[in-house]
N, C-alpha and C positions, 0 to 999 in steps of 0.2 A: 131554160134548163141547161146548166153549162158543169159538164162534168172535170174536174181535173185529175188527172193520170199520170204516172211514172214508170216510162217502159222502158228498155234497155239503155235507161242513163238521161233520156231525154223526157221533156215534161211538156205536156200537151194537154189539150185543152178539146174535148169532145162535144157538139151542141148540135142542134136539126135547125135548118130553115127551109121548108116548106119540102119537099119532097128527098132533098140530099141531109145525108150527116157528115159532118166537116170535122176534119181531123185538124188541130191545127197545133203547129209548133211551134212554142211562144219564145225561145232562141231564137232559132231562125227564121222565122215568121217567113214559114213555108205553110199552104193547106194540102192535104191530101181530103178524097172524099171518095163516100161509100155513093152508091148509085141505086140500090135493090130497090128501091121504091115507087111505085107506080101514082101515091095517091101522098098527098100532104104527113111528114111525120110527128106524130103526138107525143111518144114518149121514148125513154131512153133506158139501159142501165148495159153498167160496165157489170161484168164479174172480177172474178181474185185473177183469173188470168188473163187470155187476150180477147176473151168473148165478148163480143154485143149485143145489146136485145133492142130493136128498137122497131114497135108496132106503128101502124099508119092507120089513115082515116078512112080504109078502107069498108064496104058494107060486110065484109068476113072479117075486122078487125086483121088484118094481118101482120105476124110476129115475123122480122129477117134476124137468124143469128147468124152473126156473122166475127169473122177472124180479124182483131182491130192491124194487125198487123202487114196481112196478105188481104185485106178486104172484100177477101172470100166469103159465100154467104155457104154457112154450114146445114144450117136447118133451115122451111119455110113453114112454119105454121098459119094455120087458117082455122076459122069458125069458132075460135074461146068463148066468143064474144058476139053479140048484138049490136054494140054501140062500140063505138071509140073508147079505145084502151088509155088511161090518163093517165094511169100509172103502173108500172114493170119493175122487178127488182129478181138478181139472182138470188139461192140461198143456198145451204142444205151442202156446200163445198159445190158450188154449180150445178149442181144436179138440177135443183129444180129452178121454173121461173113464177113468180108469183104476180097475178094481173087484177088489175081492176077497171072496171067503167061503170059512171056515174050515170045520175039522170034518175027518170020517175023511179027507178030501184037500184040498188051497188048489185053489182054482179063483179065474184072473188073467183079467181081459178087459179087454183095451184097445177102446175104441167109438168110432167115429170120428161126432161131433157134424154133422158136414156128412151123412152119408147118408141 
């Protein structure tokens, strides 16, 4: 899952390999990387601004939002989920983030970012 981005002029290229998410910029073929993760990462999503959502294989499913720019992690959410998160997406102007996890049943959370 390889996201591409255009952020104050420059274009980058955002994807997970096993526990870090890799920022990486395809001019200058620099990587910058996020670190919040403890357990293998599963999914990804950018918002409209500099936001990240990307949960892990954690057993509380764990969501890091984080700042693509300062790599600051803003929010940590835990327990959405049962299983591993497969899929993450902002919406709603950021506000909210929308999750799923597969398996013997779909389990859908929609989480409202402002609570």
């Amino acid at each position: 899952h390889i996201i591409p981005v255009r952020i104050n002029g420059a274009t980058k290229f955002i994807y997970f390999y096993q526990k870090i998410v890799v920022i990486f910029y395809y001019k200058l073929n620099i990587q910058e990387f996020y670190f919040g993760h403890k357990r293998p990462v599963t999914a990804i999503a950018l918002s409209t601004s500099s936001l990240v959502a990307s949960a892990d294989f954690s057993d509380s499913a764990l969501i890091m939002v984080w700042d693509l720019v300062t790599k600051q992690t803003v929010k940590v959410i835990k327990k959405l989920h049962f299983r591993p998160i497969e899929m993450i997406r902002f919406f709603g102007g950021n506000r909210y983030l929308f999750t799923a996890s597969f398996g013997q049943g779909t389990h859908v959370v929609i989480y409202d970012l402002k609570r």
